[in-house]
C-alpha positions as CSV (number, residue, x, y, z in Angstrom):
1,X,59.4,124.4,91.7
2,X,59.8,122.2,95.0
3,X,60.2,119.0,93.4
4,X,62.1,116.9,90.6
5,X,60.6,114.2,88.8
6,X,62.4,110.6,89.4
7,X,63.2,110.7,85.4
8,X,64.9,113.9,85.6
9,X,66.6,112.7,89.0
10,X,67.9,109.9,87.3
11,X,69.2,111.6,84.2
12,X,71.1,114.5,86.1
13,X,72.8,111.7,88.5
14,X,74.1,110.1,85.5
15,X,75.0,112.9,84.1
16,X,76.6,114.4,86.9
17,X,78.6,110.8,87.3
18,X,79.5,111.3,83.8
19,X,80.8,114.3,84.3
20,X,83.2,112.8,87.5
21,X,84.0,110.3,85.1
22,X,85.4,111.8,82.5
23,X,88.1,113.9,84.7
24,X,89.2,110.6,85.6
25,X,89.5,110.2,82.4
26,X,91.5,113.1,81.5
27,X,93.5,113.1,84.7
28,X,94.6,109.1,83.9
29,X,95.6,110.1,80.1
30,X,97.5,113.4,80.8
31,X,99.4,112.9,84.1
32,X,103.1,112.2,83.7
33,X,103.4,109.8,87.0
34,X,102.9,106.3,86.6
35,X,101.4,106.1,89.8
36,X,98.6,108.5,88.5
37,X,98.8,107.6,84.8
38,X,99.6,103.7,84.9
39,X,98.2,102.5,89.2
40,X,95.2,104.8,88.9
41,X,96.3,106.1,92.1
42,X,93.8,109.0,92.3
43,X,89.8,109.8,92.7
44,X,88.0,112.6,91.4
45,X,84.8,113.7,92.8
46,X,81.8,116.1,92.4
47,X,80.1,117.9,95.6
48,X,77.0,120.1,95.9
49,X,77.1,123.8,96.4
50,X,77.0,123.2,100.5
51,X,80.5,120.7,99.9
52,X,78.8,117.8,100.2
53,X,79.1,114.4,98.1
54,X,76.9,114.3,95.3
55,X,78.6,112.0,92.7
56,X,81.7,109.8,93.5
57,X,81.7,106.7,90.5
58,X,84.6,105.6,90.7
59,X,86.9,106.9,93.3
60,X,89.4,105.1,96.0
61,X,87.2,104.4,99.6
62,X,89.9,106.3,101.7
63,X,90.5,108.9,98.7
64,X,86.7,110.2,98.5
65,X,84.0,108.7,101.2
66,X,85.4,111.7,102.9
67,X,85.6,114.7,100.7
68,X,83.0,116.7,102.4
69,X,85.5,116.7,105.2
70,X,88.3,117.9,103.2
71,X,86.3,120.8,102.1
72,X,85.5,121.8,105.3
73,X,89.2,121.9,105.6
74,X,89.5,123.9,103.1
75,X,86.3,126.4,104.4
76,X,88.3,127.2,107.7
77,X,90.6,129.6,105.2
78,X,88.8,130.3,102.0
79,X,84.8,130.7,102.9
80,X,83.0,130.0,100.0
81,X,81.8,133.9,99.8
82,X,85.1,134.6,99.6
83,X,85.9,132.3,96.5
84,X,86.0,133.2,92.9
85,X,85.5,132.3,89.4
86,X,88.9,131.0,88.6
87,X,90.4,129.9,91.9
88,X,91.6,126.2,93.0
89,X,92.7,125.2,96.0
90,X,95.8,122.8,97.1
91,X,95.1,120.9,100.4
92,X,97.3,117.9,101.6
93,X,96.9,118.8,105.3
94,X,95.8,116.0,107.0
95,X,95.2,118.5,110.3
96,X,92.9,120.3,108.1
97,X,90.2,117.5,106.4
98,X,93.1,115.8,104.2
99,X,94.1,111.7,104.1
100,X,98.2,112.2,104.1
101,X,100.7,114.4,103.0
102,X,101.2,112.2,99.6
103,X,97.6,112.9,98.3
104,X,97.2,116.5,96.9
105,X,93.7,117.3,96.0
106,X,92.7,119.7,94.0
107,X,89.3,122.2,94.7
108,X,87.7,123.9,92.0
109,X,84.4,126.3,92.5
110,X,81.7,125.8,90.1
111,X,80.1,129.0,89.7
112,X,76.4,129.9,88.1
113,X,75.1,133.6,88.1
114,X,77.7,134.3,90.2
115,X,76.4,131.4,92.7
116,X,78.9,128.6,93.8
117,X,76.9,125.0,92.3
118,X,79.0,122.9,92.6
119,X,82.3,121.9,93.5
120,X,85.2,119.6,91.6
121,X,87.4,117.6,93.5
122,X,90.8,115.6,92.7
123,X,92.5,114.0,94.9
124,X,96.1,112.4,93.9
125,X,98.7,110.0,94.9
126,X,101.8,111.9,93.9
127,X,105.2,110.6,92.8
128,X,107.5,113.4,95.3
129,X,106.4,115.3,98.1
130,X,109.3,116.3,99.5
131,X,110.0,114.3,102.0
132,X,113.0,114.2,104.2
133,X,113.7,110.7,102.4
134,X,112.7,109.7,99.0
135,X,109.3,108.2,99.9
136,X,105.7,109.7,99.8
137,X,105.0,107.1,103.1
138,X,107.7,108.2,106.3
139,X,106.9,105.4,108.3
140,X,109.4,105.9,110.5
141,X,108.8,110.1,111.3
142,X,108.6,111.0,114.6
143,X,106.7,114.3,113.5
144,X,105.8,116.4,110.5
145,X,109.3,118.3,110.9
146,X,111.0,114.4,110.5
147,X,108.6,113.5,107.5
148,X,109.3,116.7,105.8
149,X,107.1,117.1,103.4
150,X,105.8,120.5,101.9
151,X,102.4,121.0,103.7
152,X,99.1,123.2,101.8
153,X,96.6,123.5,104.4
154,X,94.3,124.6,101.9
155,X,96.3,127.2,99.8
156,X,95.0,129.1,96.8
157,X,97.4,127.3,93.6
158,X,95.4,129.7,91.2
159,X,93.6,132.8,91.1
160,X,91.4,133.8,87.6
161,X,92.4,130.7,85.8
162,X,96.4,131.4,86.6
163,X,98.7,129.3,88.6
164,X,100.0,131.3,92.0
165,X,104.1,131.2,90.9
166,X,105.5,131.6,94.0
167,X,104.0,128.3,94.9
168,X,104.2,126.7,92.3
169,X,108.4,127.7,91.6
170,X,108.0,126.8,95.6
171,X,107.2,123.1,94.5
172,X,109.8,123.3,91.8
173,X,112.7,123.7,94.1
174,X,111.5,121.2,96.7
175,X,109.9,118.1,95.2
176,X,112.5,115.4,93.7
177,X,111.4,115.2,90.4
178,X,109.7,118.3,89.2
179,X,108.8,118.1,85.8
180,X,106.9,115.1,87.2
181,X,105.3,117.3,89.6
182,X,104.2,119.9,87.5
183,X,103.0,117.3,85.0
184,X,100.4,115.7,87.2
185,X,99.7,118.5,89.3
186,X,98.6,120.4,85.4
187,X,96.6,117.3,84.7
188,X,94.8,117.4,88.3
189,X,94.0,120.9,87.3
190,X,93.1,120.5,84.1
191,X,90.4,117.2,84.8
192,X,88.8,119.7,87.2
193,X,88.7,122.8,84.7
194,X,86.9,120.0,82.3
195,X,84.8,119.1,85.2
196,X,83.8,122.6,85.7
197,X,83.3,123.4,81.7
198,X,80.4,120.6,82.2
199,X,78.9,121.4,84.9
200,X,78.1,125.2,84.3
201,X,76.9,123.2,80.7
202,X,74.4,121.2,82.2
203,X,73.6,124.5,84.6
204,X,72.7,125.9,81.7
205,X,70.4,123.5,80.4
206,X,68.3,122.5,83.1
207,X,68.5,125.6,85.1
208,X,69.8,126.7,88.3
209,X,67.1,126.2,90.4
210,X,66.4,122.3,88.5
211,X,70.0,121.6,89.6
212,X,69.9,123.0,93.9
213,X,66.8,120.6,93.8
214,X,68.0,117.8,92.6
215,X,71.2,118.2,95.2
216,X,68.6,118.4,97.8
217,X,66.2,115.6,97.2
218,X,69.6,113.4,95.9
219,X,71.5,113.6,99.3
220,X,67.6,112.8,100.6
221,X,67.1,109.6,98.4
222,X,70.7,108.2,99.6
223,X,69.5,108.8,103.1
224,X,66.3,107.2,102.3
225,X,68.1,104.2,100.5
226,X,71.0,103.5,103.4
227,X,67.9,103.9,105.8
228,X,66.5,100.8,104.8
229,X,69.3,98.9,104.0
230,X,70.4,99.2,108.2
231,X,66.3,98.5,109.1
232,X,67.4,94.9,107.0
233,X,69.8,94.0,110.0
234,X,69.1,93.2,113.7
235,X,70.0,95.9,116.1
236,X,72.7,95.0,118.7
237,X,76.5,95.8,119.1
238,X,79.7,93.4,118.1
239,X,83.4,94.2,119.0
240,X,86.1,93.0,117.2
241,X,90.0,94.1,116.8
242,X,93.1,93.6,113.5
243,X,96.7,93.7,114.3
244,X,99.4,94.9,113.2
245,X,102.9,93.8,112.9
246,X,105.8,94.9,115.4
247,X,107.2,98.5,114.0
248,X,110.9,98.3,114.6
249,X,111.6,100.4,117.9
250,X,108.2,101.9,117.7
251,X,106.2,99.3,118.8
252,X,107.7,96.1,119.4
253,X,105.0,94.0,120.0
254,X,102.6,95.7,117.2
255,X,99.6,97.0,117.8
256,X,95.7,95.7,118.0
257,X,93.1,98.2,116.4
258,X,89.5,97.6,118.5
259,X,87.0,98.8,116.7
260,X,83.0,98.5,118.4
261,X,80.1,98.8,115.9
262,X,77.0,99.3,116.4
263,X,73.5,98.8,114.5
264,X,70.0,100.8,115.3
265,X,67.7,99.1,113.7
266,X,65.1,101.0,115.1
267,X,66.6,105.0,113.7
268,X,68.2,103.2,110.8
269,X,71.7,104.2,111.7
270,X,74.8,102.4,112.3
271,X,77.9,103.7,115.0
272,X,81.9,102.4,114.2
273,X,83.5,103.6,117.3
274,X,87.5,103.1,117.3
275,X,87.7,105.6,120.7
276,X,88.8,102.2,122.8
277,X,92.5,102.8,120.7
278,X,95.7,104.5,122.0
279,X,97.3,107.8,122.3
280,X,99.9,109.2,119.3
281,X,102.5,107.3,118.6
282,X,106.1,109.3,117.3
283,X,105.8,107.5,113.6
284,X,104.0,108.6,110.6
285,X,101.6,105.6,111.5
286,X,98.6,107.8,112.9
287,X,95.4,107.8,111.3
288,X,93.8,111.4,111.3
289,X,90.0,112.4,110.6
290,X,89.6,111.8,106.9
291,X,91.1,108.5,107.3
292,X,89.2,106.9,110.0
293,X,86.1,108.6,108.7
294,X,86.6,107.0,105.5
295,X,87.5,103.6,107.0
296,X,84.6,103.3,109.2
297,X,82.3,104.2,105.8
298,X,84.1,101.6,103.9
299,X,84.2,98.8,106.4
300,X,80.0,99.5,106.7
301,X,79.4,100.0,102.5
302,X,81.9,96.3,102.0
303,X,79.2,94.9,104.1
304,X,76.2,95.6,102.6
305,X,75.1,93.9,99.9
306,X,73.2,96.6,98.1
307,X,74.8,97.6,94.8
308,X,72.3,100.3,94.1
309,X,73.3,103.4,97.3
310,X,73.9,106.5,96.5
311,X,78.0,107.1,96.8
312,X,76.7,110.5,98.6
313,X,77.0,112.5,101.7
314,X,72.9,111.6,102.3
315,X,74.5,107.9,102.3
316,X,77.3,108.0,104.6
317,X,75.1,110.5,107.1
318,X,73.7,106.8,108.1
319,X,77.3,105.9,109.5
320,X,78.8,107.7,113.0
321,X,82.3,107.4,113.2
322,X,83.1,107.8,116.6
323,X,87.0,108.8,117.3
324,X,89.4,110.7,119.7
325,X,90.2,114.3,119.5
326,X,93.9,112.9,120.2
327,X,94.8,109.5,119.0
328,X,96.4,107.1,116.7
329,X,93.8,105.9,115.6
330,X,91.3,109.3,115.8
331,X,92.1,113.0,114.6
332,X,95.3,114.0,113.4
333,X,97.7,115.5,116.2
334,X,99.9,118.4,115.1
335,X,103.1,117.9,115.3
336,X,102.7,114.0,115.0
337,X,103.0,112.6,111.4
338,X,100.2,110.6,109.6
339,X,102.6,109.4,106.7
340,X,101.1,106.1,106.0
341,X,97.5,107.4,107.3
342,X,96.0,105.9,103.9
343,X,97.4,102.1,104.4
344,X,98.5,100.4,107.4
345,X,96.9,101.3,110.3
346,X,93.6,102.2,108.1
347,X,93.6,98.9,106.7
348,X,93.4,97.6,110.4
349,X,90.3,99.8,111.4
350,X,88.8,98.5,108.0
351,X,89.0,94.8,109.0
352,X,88.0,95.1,112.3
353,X,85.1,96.9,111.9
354,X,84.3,94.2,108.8
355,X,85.1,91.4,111.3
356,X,82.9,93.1,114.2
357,X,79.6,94.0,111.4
358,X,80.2,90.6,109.8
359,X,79.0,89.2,113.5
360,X,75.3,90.4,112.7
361,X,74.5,88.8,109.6
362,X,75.7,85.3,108.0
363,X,75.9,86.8,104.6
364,X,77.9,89.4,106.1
365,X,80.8,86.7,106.5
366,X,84.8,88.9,105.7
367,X,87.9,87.5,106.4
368,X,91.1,90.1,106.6
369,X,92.3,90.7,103.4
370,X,96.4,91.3,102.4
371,X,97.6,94.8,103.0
372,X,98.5,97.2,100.5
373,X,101.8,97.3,101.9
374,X,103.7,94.1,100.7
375,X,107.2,94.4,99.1
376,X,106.9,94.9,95.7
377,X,105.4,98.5,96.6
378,X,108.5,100.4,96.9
379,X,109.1,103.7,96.3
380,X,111.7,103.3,93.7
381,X,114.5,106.2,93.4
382,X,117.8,106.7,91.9
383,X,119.6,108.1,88.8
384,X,119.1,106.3,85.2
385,X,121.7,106.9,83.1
386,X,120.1,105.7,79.7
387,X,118.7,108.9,80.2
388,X,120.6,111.2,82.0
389,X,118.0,111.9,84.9
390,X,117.0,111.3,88.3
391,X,113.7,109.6,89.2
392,X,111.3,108.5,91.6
393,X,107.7,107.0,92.1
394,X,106.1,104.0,93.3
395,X,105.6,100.9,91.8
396,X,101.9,99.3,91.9
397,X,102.3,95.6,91.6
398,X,101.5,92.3,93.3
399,X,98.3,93.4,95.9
400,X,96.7,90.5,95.7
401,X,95.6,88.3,98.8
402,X,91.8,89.6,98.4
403,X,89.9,88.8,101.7
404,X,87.0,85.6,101.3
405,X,83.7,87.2,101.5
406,X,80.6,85.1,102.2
407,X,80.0,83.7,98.5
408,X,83.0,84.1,97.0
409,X,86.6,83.9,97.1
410,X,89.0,86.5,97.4
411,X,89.6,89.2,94.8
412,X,93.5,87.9,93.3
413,X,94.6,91.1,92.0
414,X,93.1,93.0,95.3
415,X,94.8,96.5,95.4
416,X,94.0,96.9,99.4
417,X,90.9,97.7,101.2
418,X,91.8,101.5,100.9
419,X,91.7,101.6,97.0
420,X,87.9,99.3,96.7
421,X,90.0,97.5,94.0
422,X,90.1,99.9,91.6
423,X,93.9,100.2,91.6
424,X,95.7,98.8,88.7
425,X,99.2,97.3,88.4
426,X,101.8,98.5,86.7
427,X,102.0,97.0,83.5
428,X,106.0,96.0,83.7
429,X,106.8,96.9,80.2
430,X,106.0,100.2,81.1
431,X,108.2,100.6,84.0
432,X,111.1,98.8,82.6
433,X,110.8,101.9,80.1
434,X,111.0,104.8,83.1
435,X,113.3,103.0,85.4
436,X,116.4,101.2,84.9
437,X,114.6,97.7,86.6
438,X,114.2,94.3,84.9
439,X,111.0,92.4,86.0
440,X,112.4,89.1,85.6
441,X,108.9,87.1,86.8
442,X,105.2,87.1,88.1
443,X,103.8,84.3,89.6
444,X,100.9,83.1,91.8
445,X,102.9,81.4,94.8
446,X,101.2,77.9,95.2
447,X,99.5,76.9,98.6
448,X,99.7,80.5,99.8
449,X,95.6,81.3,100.3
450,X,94.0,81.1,103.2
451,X,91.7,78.1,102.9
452,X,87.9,77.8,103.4
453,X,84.9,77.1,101.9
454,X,85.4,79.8,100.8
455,X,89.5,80.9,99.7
456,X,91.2,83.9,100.2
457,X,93.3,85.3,97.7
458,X,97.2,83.7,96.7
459,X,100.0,85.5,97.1
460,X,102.2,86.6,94.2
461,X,105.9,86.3,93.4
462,X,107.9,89.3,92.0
463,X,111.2,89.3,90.9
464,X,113.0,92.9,89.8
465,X,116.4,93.2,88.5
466,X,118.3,96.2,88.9
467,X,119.9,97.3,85.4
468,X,122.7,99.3,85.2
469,X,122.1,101.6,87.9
470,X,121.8,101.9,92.2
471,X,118.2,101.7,93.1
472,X,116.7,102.4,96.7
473,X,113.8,100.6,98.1
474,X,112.0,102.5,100.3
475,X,109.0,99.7,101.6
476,X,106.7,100.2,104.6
477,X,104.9,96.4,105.0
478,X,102.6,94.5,107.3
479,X,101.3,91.0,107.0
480,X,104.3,89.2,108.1
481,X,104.2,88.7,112.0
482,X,99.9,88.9,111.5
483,X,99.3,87.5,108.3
484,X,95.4,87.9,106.9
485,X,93.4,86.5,109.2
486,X,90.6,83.4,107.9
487,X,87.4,83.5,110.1
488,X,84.7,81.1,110.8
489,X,86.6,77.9,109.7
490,X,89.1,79.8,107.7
491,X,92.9,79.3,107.7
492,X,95.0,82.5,107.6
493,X,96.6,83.6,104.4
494,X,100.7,83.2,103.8
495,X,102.6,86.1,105.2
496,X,105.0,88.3,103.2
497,X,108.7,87.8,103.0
498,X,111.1,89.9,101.1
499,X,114.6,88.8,99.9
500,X,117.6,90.3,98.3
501,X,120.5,88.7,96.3
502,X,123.2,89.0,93.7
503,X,123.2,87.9,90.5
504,X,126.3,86.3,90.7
505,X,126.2,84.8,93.9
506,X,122.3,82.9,93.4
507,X,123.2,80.8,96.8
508,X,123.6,83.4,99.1
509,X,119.9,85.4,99.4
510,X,119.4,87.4,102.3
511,X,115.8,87.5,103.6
512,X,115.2,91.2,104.4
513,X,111.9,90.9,105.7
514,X,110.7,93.7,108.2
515,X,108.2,96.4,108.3
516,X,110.2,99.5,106.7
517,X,112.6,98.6,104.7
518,X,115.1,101.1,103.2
519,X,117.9,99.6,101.1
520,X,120.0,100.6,97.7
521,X,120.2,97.9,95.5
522,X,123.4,97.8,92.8
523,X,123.6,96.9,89.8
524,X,122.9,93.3,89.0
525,X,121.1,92.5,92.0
526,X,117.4,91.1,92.3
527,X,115.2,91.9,94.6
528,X,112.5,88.9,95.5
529,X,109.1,90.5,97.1
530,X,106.5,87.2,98.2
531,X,102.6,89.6,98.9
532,X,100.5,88.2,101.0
533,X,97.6,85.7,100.6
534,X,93.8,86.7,102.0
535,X,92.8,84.9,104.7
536,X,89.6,82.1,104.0
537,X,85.7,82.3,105.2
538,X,84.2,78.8,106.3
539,X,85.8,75.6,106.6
540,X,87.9,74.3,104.2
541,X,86.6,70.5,104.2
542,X,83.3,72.5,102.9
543,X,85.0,73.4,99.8
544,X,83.6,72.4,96.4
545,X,86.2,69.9,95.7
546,X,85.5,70.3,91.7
547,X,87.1,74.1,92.3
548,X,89.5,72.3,94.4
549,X,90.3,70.1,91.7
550,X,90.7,73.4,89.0
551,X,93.1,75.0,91.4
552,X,95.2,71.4,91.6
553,X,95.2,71.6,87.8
554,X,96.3,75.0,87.2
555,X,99.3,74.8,89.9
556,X,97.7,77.0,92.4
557,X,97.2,74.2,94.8
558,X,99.3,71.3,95.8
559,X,98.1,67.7,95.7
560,X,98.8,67.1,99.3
561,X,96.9,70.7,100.7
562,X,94.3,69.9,98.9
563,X,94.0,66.4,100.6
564,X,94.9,67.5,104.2
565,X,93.3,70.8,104.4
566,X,90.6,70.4,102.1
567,X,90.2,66.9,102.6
568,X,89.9,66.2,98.7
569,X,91.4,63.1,97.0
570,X,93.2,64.0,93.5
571,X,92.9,61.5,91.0
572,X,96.1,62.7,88.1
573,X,96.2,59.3,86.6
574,X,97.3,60.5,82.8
575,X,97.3,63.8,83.6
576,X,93.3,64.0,84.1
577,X,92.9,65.6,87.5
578,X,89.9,64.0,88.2
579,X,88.3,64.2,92.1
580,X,88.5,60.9,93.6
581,X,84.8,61.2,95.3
582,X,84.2,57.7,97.3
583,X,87.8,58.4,98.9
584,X,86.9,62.1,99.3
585,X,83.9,61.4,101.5
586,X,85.8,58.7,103.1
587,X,88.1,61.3,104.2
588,X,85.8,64.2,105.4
589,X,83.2,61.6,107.2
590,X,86.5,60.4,108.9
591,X,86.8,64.1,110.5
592,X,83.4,64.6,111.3
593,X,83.3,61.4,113.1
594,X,86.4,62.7,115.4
């Protein structure tokens, strides 16, 4: 048997989706973190016998676009003929095919007739690595020493179905909270043993030999498929560059990501090349290989409007990531620390590439989107004493400031380019439950998106109280020196500002705005974070006024914006918000004129 019928090609995709989906599944309902259980800060993933993509449903852009990488990682050490029924693997090594220290994925074999099919991947955000301070992002590291997190360059966690104690009572002494710890990292292990359980099932029942073909001709239909999607846009190259705010005695003046892309009509191939960017820098702001992999696949696949690729390696073969054996934005350096390797600098790559692709085709139209850094994304920490325990994670709230696309506005609760917008916030009641904060409000913050024909997404307001116990804030942030940029037309979205005051003393608020920001909040005191709005596509005076006139009603827009920068005319006249059209055409045939 040399071939698979398209029927049967369809039903083991789905099924082998299925089968990705439900360890997300288990993984979201069993892990103890909230960042795991309530953000959804995780992917899981399935790869072919060779470690190659096969299904990825529903998994973050930076998290799993670059798997196959992190297998290879993992090959250097444990060849696959040397694996075993019963083994998983632990890599966090981003010198070794890993995004950052923070994400621990987990490797499972799928063995058949003692024949590796498969492979199950997990890859998690996790609430305590170690760290030298009580963050999973050391912005500020110089090296891996500084950072300090415990490293697995692909380490064997079990062996016949049993955890490896030494490394696991290793973990126990070392991560801040490790019941936590051991909670998710169970969980991880447990979505992937369910993962296996199915896949030697459906082994089974179509037969190993059904299965190896249908990898084969699978990673050959997404090749086929992203083929013809590049022969649909005009060959040539665009250059383009996203910067990043000043890093406090890092880099002063910030720094500009370049990215060049290219499209080959001709081969059907398309070439991101970020090799014009710097050297290393001492901070835990380097990119390394998974990351700038993954961002020059997700820049490319936010693009393209087909909704129907493959999420497999035969797909993203189509896309050459060009980078430097050495850089900060390029392959991981040992000692130099890629901390933050998953946000920041990776959300730059990601929108200049966008911003250089979009060049080629109308409909391609991006603006910069907000960063996942913004201020109410602190790793939280301290000691709760309505429980008697310490704790740590991060919080996921207020990501909003989605980008304007060509079509449509911005995505308002966003989640970053790196997580695709599958990130969820934290639903407050549950984190007033684990931590001793109050949320005390959530708000869209009017006039904040970057107007165009097209709007970016607002900014949101977040107000936390600290209970009855010290808090620390450990923040990493972008967006306030080079808030999201608008293009063609479009105005840039509202940077971020972060403020801190005490309850008792409402006048006196301190605006502690900066990129890292490490501070212990007491009792009583409320800490203000302002997210950043998505910057707008087109111009503004293009703008249906009837959705101008919906976003005047609900608050989101101000009556004189919406005049000035939009160039509409509100009629509220008993409260009816009506669009005043003969002095709205007065007013944008008054521009065009000019």
């Amino acid at each position: 048997m040399n071939s698979i019928t398209p029927d049967l090609m369809a039903i083991l995709s789905s099924k082998i989706n299925g089968i990705s989906r439900q360890m997300t599944y288990v993984l979201q309902k069993s892990a103890r973190s909230s960042i795991i259980s309530n953000a959804r800060d995780f992917s899981t993933a399935v790869c072919d016998g060779k470690g190659e993509v096969i299904a990825l449903p529903n998994g973050f852009p930076v998290h799993a676009t670059n798997m196959g990488l992190t297998l290879r990682g993992v090959f250097e050490y444990h060849p696959p003929s040397t694996l075993k029924p019963g083994d998983a693997i632990l890599n966090n090594s981003p010198y070794h095919g890993n995004t950052h220290m923070g994400d621990h994925t987990i490797i499972v074999p799928v063995f058949f007739e003692d024949e590796i099919m498969f492979y199950t991947t997990i890859r998690a955000h996790q609430a305590d690595i170690g760290n030298s301070i009580p963050t999973t992002y050391h912005g500020m590291a110089k090296d891996i020493y500084e950072e300090g997190a415990l490293c697995f360059p692909g380490v064997k966690i079990q062996k016949n179905y049993e955890d490896v104690e030494d490394i696991i009572r290793m973990c126990k002494m070392r991560i801040r909270v490790p019941d936590i710890w051991y909670g998710d990292y169970s969980a991880a292990v447990g979505a992937a043993r369910i993962g296996e359980k199915e896949l030697i099932k459906l082994t089974e029942k179509y037969g190993k030999e059904t299965v190896k073909i249908f990898c084969r001709e699978w990673q050959k239909y997404g090749d086929k498929k992203m083929e013809e999607e590049i022969k649909k846009i005009p060959s040539g190259t665009w250059r383009s560059e996203s910067k990043h705010d000043p890093i406090a005695d890092i880099l002063p003046d910030g720094i500009s990501v370049k990215s060049t892309v290219t499209v080959d009509q001709e081969q059907g191939k398309i070439i991101v090349d970020f090799t014009e960017n710097g050297d290393p820098i001492k901070s835990g702001y380097n990119l390394c290989e998974a990351t700038v992999l993954a961002a020059g696949r997700t820049a490319v696949l936010n693009c393209l409007s087909a909704n129907d690729l493959p999420l497999c390696e035969g797909t993203f073969s189509r896309i050459e990531v060009k980078m430097k054996e050495r850089g900060v934005i390029g392959k991981a350096s040992f000692p130099y620390s890629s901390a933050l390797a998953t946000t920041s600098l990776f959300e730059r790559a990601v929108f200049a590439a966008q911003l250089a692709l979009s060049q080629a085709k109308e409909e391609f139209g991006m603006a910069e989107g907000s960063s996942i850094t913004v201020p109410s994304q602190p790793v939280v920490s301290g000691f709760d004493s309505r429980y008697n325990r310490p704790f740590i994670s991060q919080i996921s709230s207020g990501i909003s400031g989605g980008m304007a696309v060509f079509g449509h506005d911005g995505y308002t609760t966003f989640g970053g380019v790196c997580t695709g917008g599958l990130s969820v916030w934290n639903p407050f009641e549950v984190l007033e439950q684990k931590y001793p904060i109050q949320f005390e409000m959530q708000e869209i913050i009017p006039d904040s998106c970057g107007a165009g024909k097209w709007d970016g997404g607002p900014g949101t307001r977040i107000e936390m109280k600290m209970r009855d116990d010290r808090v620390r804030f450990v923040i990493n942030c972008d967006n306030s020196k080079n808030p999201a940029r608008g293009v063609k037309g479009g105005k840039n979205g509202r940077p971020i500002y972060a403020y801190r005051y005490k309850e008792s003393d409402k006048e006196n608020i301190e605006d502690i705005t900066n990129t890292f920001i490490d501070v212990e909040l007491e009792p009583k005191e409320i800490f203000i974070s302002e997210s950043a709005a998505g910057g707008g596509l087109g111009d503004p005076f293009e703008r249906d006024p009837e959705l101008i006139r919906h976003r005047v009603r609900e608050g989101w827009l101000s009556l004189k914006k919406a005049k000035e920068v939009y160039g509409v005319v509100i009629d509220t006249t008993n409260e009816r918000y009506i669009v005043n059209y003969e002095e709205t055409r007065e007013l944008r045939n008054r521009r065009v004129l000019k």
